[in-house]
N, C-alpha and C positions, 0 to 999 in steps of 0.2 A: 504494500500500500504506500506509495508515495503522497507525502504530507506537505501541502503548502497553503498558509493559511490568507483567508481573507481581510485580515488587518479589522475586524470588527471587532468592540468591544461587546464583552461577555456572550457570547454566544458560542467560544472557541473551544471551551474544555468543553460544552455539550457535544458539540457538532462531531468533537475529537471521540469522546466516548460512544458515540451516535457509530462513525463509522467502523472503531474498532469491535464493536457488537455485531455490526450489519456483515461486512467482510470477513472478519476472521483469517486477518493476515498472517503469511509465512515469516513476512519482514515488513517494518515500517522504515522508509526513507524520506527523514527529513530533504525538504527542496530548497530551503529557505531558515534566514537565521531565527526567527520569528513563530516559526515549527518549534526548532531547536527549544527555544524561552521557555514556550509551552509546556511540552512534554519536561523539562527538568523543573518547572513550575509545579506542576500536576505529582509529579513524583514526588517530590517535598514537602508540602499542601497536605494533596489528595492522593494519597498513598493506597489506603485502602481499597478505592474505586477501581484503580489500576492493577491491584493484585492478579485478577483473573488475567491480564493481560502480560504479566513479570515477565512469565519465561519468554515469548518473544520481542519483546522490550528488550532483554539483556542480549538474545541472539542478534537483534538490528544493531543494537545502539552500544552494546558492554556492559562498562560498571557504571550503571545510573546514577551510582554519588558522587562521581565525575563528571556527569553528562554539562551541569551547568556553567562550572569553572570551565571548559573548553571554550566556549563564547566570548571570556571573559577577560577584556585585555590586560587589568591588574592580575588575574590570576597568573595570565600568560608570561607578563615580564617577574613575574614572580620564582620563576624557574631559569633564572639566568646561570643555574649551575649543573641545568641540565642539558640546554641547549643553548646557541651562539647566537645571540641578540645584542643589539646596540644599548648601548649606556641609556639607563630609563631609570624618571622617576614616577613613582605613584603616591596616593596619600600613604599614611604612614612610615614615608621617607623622611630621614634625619633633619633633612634640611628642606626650608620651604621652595616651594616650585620657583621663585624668581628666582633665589640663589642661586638652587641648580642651574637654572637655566644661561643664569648671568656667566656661570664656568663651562658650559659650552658655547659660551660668545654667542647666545639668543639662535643658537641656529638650531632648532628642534621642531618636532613635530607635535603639537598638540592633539590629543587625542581623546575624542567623549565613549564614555561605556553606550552599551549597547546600540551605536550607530551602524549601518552596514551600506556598502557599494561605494565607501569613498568619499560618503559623507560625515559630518561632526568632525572632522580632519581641518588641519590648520599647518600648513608648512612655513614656518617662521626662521628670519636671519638675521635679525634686528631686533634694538629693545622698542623701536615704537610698532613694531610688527609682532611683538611677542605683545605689547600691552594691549593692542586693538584686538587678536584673538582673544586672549584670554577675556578680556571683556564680551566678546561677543559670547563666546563658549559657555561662559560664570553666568550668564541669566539662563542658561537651562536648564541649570539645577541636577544636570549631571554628573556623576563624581568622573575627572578627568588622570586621566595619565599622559607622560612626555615620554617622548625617546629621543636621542639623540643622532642628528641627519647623518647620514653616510652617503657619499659619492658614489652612484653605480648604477645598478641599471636593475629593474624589477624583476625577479621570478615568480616564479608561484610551483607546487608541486602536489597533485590529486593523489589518492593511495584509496586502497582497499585493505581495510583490516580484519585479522580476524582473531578472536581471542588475545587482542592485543601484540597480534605479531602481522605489519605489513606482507601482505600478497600481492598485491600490484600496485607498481605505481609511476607515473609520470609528470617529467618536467617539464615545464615552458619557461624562454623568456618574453618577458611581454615588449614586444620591439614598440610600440606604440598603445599607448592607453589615452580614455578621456572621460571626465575630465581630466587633469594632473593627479589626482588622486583616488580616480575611478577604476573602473573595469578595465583591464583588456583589449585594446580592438582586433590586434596584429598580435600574431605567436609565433615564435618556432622552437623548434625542440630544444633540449639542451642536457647534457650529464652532468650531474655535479653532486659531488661526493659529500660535501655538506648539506646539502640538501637532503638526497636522501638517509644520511644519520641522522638528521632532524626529525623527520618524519619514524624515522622506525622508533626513536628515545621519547619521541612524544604518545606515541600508539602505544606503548610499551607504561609508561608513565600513569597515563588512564586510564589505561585497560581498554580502548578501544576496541570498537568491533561495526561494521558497515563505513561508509565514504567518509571522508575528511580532507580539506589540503590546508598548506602552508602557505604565506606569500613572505616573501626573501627580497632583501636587497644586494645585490652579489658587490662588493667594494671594488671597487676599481681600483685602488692600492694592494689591496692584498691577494684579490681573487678569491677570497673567503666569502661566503653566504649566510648573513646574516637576517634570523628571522623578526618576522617583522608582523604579522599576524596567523590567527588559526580561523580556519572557517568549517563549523565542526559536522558539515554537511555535504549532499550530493555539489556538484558544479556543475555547470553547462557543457564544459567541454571533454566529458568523461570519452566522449567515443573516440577523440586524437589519438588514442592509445598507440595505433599503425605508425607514428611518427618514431616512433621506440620502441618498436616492435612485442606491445603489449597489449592485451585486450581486457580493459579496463568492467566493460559491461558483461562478457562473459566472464569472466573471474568473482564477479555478483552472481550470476546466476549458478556455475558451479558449486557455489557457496551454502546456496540450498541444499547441497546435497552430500556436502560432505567437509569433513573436519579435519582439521590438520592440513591444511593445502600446504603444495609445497609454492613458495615466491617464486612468478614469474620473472624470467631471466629477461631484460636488457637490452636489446641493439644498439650501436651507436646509431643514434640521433639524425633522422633526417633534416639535411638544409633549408629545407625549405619553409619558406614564410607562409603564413594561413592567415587573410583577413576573417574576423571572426562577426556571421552574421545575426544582428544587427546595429552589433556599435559599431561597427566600419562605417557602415553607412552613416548613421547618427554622426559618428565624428565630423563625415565630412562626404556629403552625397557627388560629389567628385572625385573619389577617389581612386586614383588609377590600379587600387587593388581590387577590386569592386568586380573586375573583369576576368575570367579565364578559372581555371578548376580550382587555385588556392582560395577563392572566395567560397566559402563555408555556407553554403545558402542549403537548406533541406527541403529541395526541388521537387521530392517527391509525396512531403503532405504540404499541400496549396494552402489549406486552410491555414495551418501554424504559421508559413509566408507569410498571410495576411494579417494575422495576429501579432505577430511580431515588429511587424511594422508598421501597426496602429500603435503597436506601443512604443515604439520610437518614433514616433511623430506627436506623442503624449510629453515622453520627455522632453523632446526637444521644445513643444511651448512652456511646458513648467520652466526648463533652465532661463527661454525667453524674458517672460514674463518678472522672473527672478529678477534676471540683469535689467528691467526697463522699471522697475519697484525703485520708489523715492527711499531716496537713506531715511531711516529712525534716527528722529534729532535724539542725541544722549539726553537721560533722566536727569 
């Protein structure tokens, strides 16, 4: 049963226990971070309600007293002695957030809990650019965390776990994303050995079990991969897998049926760049990637075309309408 929810209040845990009655899933895959909330919401909460449902709860998803700290980006820089992350603060750090920030010469990333796709993100290099984020940030009453910027260039890496030991998994660098702090547009493959230690110490760590990825900034100084978030759900781009000679969706479906998989082995990495559809487009409806087989388009259900690019014609007025929105005089 793939899970993604309609962003309505109070209707969610019904609708969720609604469907896990109705179907009587093999496995539940969260689609969305906001699934994710949920179900470690409901687990916490309403425990008991979920009982009949435990054992495959822990088959999709692991160890559900994990489930919620994966979301969670203080959890996440919380574990900087487990895996390779840039210098971060969070609250109950020594020292208050300017300080910190003041000794990375204001060049940090501010960052609000449970925001997703690139939003509640603040990329700051200055102290009147660190004051105006955090000002903007501080009226939403979310608790924030910083990390500190590194020079390099974006990955990201999708896995399948199972019992907390990676089965499959694949890397991208993202040759192009948009906004600056968004998705994705442009991919191509990549190997890199920090990466995937990343992934297997964090699956390992929470016991993971069904899809998860990382997103990385790879240094340009050192060539090291440093992690930079977790996203504790399916992605969009599960089927790339043939780029690294891996099959990301069959290694879910094998999984049904049998324990103890052994990790899919690796190819080196095809060259080739993948405009990914529909934020290529959104980026930029000119785009000379836009054209010939690396454009990512799934030609063969029409409907989802269409869908898909109603809803990137959606985003693209919200961001409009955004940027054309009078400044809020300050309080």
């Amino acid at each position: 049963m793939a899970l993604r929810l309609t962003h309505r209040r109070g209707d969610n845990w019904t609708g969720l226990l609604a469907a896990l009655q109705q179907f009587e899933p093999q496995r539940v895959v969260p689609l969305d971070d906001q699934a994710v909330l949920l179900l470690a919401q409901l687990w916490q909460r309403q425990r008991p309600v979920l009982k009949p449902f435990e054992a495959v709860l822990r088959e999709s998803l692991g160890d559900l007293e994990t489930l919620a700290l994966r979301g969670r980006r203080k959890a996440l820089v919380a574990l900087g002695d487990v895996v390779l992350q840039p210098e971060a603060w969070h609250p109950g750090h020594d020292e208050t957030l300017r300080d910190w920030a003041e000794k990375q010469q204001w060049r940090c990333a501010l960052k609000l809990e449970s925001t997703f796709a690139g939003t509640g993100v603040e990329l700051v290099s200055s102290r009147s650019e660190f004051d105006a984020a955090f000002e903007r940030l501080q009226g939403t009453g979310r608790p924030l965390i910083a990390q500190a910027l590194i020079q390099g260039q974006m990955a990201m890496r999708a896995c399948l776990a199972q019992g907390g030991r990676v089965v499959a998994g694949l890397s991208l660098l993202k040759t192009e994303q948009h906004p600056a702090t968004g998705p994705a547009t442009r991919v191509r493959a990549v190997a890199h050995e920090d990466m995937k230690l990343a992934c297997e110490k964090l699956a390992a760590h929470w016991r993971i079990d069904g899809y998860f990825s990382l997103d990385f900034m790879i240094d340009d100084a050192s060539g090291r991969a440093f992690v930079l978030e977790c996203n504790p759900r399916a992605v969009a781009w599960l089927h790339l897998g043939h780029l690294a000679g891996v099959d990301l969706i069959g290694a879910f479906v094998d999984s049904l049926s049998h324990s103890g998989m052994a990790p899919q082995l690796e190819t080196p990495p095809s060259a080739q760049e993948i405009a990914l559809f529909p934020r290529e487009w959104v980026r930029d409806p000119r785009s000379p990637f836009l054209t010939g087989s690396a454009h990512d388009v799934p030609w063969a259900y029409p409907a989802l075309v269409t869908r898909l690019m109603q809803e990137g014609l959606r985003e693209v007025a919200t961001r409009r309408r955004a940027r054309m929105a009078p400044a809020q005089p300050a309080a």
